[in-house]
Rosetta silent file (secondary structure, phi, psi, omega in degrees, C-alpha in Angstrom):
SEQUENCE: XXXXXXXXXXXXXXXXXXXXXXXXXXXXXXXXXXXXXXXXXXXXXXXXXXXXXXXXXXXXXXXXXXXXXXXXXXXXXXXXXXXXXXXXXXXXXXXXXXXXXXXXXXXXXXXXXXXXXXXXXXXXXXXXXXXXXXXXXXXXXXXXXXXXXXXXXXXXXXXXXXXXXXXXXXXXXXXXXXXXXXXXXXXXXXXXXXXXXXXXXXXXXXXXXXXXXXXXXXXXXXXXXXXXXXXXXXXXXXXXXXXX
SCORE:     score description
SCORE:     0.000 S_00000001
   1 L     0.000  142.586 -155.849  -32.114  -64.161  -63.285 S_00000001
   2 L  -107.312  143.891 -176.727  -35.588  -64.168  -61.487 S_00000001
   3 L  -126.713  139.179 -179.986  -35.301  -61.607  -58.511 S_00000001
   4 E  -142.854  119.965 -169.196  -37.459  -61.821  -55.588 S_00000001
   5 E   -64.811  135.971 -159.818  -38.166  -58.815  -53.609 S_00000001
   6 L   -86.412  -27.652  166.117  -37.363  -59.224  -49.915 S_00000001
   7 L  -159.283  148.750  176.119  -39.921  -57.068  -48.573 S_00000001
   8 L   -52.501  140.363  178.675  -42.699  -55.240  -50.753 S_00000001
   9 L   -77.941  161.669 -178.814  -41.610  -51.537  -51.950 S_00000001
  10 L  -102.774  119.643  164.980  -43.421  -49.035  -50.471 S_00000001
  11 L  -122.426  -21.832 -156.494  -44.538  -47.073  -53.217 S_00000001
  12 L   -84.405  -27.141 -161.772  -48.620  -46.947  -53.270 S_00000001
  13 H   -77.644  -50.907  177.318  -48.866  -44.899  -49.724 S_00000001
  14 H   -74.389    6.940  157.932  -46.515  -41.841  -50.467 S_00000001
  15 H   -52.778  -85.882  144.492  -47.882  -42.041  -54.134 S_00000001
  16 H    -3.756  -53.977 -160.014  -51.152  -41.708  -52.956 S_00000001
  17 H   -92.770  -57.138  144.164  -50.659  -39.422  -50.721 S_00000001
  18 L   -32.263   -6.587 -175.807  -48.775  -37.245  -53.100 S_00000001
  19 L   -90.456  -31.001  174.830  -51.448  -37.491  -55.272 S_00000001
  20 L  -117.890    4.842  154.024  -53.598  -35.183  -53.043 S_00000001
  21 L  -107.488  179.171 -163.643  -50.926  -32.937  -52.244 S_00000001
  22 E  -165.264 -170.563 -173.260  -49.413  -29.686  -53.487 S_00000001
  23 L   -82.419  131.896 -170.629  -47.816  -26.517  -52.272 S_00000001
  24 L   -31.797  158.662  167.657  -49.153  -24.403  -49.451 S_00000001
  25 E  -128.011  167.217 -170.052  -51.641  -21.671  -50.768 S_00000001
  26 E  -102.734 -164.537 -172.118  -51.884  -18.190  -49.101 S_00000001
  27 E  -149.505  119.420  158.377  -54.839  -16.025  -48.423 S_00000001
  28 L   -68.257  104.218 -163.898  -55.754  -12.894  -50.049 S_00000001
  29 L   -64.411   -6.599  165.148  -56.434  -10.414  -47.372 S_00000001
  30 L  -105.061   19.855 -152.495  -58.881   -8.842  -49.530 S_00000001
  31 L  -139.115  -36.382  166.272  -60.790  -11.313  -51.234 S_00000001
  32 L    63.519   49.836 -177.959  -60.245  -14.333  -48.528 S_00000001
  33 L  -142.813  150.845  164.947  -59.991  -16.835  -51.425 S_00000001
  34 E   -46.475  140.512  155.317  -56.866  -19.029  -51.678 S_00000001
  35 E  -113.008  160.165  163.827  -54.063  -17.819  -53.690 S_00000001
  36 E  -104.907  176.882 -171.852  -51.295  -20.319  -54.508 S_00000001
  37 L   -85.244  126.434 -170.071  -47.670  -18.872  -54.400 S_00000001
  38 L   115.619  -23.360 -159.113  -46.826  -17.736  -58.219 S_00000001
  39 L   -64.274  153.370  164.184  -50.480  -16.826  -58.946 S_00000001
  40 L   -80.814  -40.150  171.232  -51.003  -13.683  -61.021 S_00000001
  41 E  -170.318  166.991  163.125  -53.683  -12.733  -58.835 S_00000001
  42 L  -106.159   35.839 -172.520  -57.166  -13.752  -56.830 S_00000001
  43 L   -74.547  175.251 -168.644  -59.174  -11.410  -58.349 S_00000001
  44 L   -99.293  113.341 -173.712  -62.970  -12.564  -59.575 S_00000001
  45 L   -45.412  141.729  171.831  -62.691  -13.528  -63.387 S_00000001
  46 L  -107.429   22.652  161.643  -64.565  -11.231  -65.346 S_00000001
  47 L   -57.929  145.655 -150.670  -65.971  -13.602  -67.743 S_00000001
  48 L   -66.821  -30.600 -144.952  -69.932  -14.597  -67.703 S_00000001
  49 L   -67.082  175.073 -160.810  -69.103  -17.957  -66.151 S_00000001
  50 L   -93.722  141.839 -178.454  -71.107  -18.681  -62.834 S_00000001
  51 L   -87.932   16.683  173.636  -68.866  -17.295  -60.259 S_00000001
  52 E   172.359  149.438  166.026  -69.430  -20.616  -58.138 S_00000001
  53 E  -136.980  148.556 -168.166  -70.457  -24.168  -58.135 S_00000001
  54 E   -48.894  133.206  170.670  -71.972  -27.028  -56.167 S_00000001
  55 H   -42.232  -60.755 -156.215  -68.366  -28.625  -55.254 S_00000001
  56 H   -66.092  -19.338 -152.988  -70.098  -32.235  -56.351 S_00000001
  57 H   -89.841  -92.870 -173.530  -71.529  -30.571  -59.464 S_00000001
  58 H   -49.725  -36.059  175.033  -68.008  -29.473  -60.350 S_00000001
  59 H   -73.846  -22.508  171.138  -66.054  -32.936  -59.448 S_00000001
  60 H   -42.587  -87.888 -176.319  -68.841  -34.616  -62.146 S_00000001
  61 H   -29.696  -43.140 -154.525  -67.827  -32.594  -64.882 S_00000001
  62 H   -65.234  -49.885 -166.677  -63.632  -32.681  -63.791 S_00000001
  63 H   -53.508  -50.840  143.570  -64.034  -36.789  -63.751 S_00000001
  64 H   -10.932  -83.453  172.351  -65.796  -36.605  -67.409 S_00000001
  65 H   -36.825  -67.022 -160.281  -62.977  -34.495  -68.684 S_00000001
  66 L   -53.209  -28.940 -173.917  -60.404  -36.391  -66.996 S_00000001
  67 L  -109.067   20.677  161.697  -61.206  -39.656  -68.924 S_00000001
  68 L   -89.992  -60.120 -175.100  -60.616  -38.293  -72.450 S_00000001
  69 L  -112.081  160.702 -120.340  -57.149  -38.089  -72.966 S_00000001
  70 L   -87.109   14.374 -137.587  -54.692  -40.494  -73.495 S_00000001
  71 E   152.292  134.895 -169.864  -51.656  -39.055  -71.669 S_00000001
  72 E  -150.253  165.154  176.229  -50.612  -36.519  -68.858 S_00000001
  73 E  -122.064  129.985  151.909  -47.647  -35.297  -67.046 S_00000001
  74 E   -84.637  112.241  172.306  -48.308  -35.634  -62.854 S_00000001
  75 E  -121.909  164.477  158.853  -45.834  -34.206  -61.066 S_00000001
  76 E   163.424  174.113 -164.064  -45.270  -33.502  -57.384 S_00000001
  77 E   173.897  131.613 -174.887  -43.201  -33.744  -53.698 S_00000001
  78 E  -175.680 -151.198 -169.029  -43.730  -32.936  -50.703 S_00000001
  79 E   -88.539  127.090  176.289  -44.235  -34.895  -47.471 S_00000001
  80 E  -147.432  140.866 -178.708  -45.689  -38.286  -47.143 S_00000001
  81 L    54.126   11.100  156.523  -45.340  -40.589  -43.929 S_00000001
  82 L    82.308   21.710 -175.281  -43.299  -37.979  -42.543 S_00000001
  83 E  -114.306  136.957  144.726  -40.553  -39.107  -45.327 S_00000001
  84 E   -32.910  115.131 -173.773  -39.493  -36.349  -48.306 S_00000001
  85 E  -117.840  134.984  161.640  -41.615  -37.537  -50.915 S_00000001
  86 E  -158.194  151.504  164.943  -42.038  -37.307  -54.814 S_00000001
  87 E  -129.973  175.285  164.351  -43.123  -38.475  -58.027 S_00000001
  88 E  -157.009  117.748 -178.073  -43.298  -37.484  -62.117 S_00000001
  89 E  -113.058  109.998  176.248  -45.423  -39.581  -63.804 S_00000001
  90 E  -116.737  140.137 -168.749  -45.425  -38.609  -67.449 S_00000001
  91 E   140.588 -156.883  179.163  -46.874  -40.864  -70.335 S_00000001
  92 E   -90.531  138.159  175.040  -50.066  -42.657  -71.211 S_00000001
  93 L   -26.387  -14.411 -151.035  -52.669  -43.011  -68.651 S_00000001
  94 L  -133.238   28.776 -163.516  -52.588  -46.404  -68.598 S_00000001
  95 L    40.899   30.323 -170.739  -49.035  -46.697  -68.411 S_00000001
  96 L   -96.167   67.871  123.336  -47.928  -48.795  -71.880 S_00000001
  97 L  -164.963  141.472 -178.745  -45.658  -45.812  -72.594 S_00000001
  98 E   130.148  166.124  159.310  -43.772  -43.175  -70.426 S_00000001
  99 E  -124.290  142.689 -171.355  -41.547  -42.421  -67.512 S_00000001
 100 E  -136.940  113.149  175.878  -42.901  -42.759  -63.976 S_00000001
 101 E   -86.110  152.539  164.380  -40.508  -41.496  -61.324 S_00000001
 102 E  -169.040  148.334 -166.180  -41.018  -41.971  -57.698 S_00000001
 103 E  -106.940   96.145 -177.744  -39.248  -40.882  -54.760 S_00000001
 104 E  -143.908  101.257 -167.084  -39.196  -41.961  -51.155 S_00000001
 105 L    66.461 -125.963 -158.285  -36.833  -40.625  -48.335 S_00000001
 106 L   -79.653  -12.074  157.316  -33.862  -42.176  -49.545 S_00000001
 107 E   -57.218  123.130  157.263  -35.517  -44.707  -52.067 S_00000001
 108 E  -173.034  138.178  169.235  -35.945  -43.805  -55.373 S_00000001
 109 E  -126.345  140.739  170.449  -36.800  -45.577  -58.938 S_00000001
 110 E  -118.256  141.786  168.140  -37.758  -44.932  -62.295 S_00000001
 111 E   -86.934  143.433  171.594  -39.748  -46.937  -64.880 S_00000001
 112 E  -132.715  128.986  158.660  -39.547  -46.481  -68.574 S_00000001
 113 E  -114.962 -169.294 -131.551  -41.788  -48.049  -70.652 S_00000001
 114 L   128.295 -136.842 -171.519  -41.366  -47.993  -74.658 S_00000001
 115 L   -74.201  -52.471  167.439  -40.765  -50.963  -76.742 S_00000001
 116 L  -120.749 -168.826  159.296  -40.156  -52.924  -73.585 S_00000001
 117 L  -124.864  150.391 -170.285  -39.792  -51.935  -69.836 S_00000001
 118 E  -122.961  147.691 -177.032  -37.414  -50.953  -67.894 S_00000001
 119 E  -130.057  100.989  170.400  -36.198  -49.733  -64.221 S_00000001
 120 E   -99.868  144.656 -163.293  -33.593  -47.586  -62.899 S_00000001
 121 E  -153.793  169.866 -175.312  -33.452  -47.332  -59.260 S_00000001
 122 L  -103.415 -178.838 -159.518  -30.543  -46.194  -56.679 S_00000001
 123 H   -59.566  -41.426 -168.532  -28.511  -48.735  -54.428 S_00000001
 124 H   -68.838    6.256  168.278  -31.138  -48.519  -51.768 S_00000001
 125 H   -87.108  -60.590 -171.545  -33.806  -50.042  -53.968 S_00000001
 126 H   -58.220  -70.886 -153.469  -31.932  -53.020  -55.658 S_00000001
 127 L   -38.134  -22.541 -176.011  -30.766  -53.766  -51.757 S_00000001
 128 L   -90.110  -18.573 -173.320  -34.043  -54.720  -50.683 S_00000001
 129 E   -81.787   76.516 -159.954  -33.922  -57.173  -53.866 S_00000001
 130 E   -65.549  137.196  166.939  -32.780  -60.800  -53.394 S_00000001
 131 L    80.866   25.850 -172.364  -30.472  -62.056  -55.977 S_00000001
 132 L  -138.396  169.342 -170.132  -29.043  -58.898  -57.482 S_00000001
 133 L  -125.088   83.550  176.930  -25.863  -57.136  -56.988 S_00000001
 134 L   -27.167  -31.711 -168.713  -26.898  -53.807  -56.082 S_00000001
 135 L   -68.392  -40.282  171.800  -23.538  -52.014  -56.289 S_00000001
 136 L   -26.141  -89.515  179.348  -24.053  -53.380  -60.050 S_00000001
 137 L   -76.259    1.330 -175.588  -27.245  -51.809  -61.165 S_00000001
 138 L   -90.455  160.352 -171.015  -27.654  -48.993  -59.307 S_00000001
 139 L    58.209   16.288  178.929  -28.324  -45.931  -61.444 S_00000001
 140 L  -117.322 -172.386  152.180  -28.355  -48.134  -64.727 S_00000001
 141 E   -66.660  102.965  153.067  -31.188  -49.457  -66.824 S_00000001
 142 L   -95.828  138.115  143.494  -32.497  -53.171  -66.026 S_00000001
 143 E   -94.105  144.114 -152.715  -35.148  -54.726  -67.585 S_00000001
 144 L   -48.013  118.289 -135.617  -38.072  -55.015  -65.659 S_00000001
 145 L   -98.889  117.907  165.507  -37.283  -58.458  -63.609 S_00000001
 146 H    -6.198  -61.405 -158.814  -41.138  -60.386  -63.491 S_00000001
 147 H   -74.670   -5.729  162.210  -41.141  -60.224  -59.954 S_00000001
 148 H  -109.363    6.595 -174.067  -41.422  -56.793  -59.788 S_00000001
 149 H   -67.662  -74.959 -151.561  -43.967  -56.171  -62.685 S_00000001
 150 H   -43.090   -8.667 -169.001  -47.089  -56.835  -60.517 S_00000001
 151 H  -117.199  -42.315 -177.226  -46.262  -53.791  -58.082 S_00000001
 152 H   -95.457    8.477  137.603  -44.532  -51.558  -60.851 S_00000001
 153 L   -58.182  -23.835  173.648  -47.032  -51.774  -63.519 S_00000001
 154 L   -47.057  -41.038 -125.173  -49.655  -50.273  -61.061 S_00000001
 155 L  -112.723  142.520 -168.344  -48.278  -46.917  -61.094 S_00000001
 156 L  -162.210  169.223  166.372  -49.788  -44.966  -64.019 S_00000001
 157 L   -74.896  -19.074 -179.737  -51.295  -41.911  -64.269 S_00000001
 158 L  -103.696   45.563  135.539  -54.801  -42.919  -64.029 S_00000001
 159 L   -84.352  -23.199  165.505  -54.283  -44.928  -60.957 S_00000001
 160 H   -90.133  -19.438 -177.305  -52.809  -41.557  -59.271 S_00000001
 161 H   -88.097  -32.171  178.052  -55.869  -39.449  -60.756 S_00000001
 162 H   -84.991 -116.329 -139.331  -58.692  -42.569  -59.515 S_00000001
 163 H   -39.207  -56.470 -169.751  -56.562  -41.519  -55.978 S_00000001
 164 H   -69.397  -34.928  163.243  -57.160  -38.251  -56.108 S_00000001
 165 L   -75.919  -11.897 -161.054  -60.258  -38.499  -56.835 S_00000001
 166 L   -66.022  -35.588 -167.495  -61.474  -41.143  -55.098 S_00000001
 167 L  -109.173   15.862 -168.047  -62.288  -39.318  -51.460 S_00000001
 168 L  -113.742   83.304  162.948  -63.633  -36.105  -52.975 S_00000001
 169 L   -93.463 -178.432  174.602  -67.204  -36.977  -51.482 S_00000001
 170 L   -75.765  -24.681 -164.276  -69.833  -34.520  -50.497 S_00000001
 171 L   -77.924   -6.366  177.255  -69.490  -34.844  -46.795 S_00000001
 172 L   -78.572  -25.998  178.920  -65.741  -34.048  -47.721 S_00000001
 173 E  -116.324  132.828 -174.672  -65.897  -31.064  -49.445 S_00000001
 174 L   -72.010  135.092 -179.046  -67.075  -27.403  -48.637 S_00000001
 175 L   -17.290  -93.516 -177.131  -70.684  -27.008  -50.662 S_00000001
 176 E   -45.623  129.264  165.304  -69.478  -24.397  -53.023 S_00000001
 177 E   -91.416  139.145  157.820  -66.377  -24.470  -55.526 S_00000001
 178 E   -93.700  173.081  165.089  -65.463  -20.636  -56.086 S_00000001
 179 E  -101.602  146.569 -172.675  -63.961  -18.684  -59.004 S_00000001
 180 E  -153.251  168.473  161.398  -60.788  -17.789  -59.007 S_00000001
 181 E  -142.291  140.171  168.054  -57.424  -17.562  -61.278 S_00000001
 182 E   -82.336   72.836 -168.781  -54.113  -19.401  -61.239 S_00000001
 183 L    70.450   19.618  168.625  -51.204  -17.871  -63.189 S_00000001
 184 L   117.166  -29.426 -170.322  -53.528  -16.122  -65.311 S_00000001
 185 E   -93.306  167.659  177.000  -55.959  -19.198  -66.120 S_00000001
 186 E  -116.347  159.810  173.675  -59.526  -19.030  -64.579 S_00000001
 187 E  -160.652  169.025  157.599  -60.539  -21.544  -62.619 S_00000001
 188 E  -118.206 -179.370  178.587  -62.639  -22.727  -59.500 S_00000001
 189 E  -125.186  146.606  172.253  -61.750  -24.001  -56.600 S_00000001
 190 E  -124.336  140.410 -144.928  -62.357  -26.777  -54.310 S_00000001
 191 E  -132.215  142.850  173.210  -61.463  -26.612  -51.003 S_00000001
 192 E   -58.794  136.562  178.709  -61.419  -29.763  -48.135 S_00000001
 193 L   -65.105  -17.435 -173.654  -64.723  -29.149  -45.590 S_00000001
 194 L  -106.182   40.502  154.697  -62.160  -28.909  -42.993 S_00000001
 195 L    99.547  170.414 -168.517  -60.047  -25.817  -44.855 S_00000001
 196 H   -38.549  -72.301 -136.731  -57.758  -24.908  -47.443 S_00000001
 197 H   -63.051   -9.810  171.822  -54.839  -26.164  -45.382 S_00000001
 198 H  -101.788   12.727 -172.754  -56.116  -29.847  -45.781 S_00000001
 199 L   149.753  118.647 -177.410  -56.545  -29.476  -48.824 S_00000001
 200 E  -168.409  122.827  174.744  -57.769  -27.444  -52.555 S_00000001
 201 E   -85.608  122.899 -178.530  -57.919  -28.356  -56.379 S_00000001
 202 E  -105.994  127.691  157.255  -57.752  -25.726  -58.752 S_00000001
 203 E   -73.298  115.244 -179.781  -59.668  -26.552  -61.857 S_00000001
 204 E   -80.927  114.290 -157.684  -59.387  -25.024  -65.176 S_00000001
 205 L   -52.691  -34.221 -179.597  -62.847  -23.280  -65.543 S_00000001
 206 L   -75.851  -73.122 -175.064  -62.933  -24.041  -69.522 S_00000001
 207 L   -34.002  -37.580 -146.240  -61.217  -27.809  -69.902 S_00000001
 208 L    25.655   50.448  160.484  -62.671  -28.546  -66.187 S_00000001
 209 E   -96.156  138.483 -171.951  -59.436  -30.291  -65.616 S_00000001
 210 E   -70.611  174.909 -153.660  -57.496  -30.258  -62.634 S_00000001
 211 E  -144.297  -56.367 -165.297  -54.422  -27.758  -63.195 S_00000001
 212 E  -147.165  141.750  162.410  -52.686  -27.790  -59.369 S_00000001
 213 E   -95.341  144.411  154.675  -53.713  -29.698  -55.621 S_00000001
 214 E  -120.537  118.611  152.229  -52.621  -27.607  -52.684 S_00000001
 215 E  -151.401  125.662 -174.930  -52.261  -28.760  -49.260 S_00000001
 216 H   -77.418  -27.451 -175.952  -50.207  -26.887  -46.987 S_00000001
 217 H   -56.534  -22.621 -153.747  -50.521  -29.456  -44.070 S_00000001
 218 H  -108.126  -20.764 -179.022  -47.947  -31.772  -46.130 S_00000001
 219 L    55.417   64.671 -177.592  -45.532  -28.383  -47.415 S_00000001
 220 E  -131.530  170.615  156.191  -46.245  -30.207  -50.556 S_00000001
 221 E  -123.464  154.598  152.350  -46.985  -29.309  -54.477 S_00000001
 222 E  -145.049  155.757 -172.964  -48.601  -31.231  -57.318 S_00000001
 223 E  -133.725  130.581  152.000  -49.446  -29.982  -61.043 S_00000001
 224 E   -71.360  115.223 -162.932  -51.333  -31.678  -63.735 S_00000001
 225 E  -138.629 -179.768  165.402  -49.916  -30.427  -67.458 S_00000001
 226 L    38.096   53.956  142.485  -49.759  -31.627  -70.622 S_00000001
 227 L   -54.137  110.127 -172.111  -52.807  -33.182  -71.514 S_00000001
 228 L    79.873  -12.784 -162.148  -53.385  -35.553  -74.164 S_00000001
 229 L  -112.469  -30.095  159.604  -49.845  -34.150  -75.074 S_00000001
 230 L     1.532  146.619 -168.487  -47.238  -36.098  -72.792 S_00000001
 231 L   -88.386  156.942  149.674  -43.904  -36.972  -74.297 S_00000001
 232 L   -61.091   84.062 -134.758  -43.001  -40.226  -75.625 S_00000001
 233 L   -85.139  164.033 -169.671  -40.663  -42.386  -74.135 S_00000001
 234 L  -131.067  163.148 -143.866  -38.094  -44.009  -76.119 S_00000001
 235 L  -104.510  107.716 -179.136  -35.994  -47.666  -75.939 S_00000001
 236 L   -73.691  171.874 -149.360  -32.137  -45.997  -73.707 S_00000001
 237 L   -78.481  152.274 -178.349  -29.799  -46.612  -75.956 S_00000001
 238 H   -50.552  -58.709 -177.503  -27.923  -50.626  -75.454 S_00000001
 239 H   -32.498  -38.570 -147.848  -24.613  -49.162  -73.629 S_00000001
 240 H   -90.269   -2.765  170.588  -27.215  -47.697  -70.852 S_00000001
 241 E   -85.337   96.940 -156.615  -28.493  -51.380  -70.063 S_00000001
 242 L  -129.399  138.598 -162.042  -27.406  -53.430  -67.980 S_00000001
 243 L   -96.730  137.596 -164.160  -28.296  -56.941  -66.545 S_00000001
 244 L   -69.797    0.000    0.000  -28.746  -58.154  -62.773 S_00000001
C-alpha cells in the first residue's frame, strides 16, 4: 500500500538545530574558560600543543578529520522551535546502515537501515499519514513506504555534521579557539562571536574531531562518539514487522 504523507514531517529544522546544540557550559571563576557540567577540570593542558588557535585555522583541520571515517554515533536533545527536541543518529555517515532516532514534542520515529529499511514511529507520526491505520503500526516495524524515502533517507550523520558545520564562518566565530579539557581529554574550544551561551565546540586537540556542542541558550546537549566504530544495525527479527 503506497502511503502519502498529508503534510511534510518536520524533521530537518529541530534536526538542524539540534545539531548545533548541547548542554549549558559553566564558567570557571578562575580561569574564565568554559567548563561543561561533568568536566574533570578547566585547567591549561600541560602538553607542548599551542595553547590557542585561529578559530578558522582550527575548523580546517576538524572538517579534514571529519571526512575520514565511515561511521559515528550523534546524539543529542534539547530545545528546538520551542518544542522538546532530540535525536541519536548512529551508523554510517551516509546512512546505508544504522539507527537514526528523532524526536519532536510529541512526534517521534526511528529508521533502521540493514538489509532493507525500516521505520518505527508512535501514533502521532503514522496519523499525519494517509492510508495507514495508525492504531496498527504504531510502535512496530514497517518497511519504509516510497513516499516517505525522499524525506527519511536525508537524515544521516553527515548531513547533521555538513549542519553543524556549515555556519561556522569567520565573522561567526571569536578569532581564537583556546585550550582546554573535557572529562580528562584535551581539547580547544570554539566559542560563537556573540558568547559561549550561543554557542561552543569542544574539539579533541589530537583527532581534531568534534567531541561535545554546548549551547546553553537552547538547555540543550549534543556528543559526537564512536568514530569510525558505530554499531551495526541488524534486519528486527519477522514477528517485529508489521505491514500498513
Amino acid at each position: 500500500m503506497t502511503l502519502t504523507p498529508r503534510r511534510r514531517i518536520a524533521v530537518f529544522a529541530p534536526a538542524a538545530a539540534l545539531a548545533l546544540a548541547a548542554c549549558a557550559g559553566t564558567t570557571n571563576s578562575s580561569t574564565g574558560q568554559a567548563t561543561a557540567p561533568g568536566s574533570s577540570s578547566a585547567a591549561v593542558p600541560t602538553s607542548a600543543a599551542p595553547t590557542s588557535m585561529p578559530s578558522m585555522d582550527l575548523v580546517a583541520k576538524m572538517k579534514t578529520s571529519m571526512a575520514a571515517p565511515t561511521s559515528v554515533h550523534l546524539k543529542a536533545s534539547g530545545l528546538a522551535s520551542g518544542k522538546s527536541s532530540s535525536f541519536d543518529l548512529n551508523g554510517k555517515m551516509d546512512g546505508s546502515n544504522g539507527t537514526f532516532a528523532i524526536t519532536t514534542g510529541d512526534t517521534s520515529f526511528t529508521v533502521l537501515k540493514a538489509t532493507n529499511a525500516y521505520v518505527k514511529a508512535n501514533q502521532a507520526f503514522w496519523a499525519v499519514q494517509a492510508g495507514v491505520d495508525a492504531a496498527k503500526v504504531a510502535d512496530k516495524w514497517v518497511k519504509m513506504p516510497d513516499s516517505l524515502k525522499p524525506q527519511l533517507d536525508a537524515i544521516t550523520p553527515r548531513s547533521m555534521l555538513d549542519a553543524l558545520t556549515k555556519d561556522m564562518t569567520a565573522d561567526k566565530l571569536a578569532p581564537q579557539a583556546t585550550r582546554d579539557q573535557l572529562d580528562g581529554t584535551d581539547v580547544y574550544v570554539i566559542v560563537d562571536a556573540k558568547g559561549i551561551a550561543e554557542g561552543q565546540l569542544y574539539v579533541d586537540a589530537k583527532t581534531f574531531l568534534p567531541v561535545k556542542y554546548t549551547q546553553s541558550k537552547n538547555n540543550s546537549v549534543a556528543t559526537f562518539t564512536d568514530w569510525d566504530a558505530a554499531a551495526t544495525a541488524t534486519e528486527p527479527a519477522a514477528g517485529e514487522i508489521v505491514s500498513p
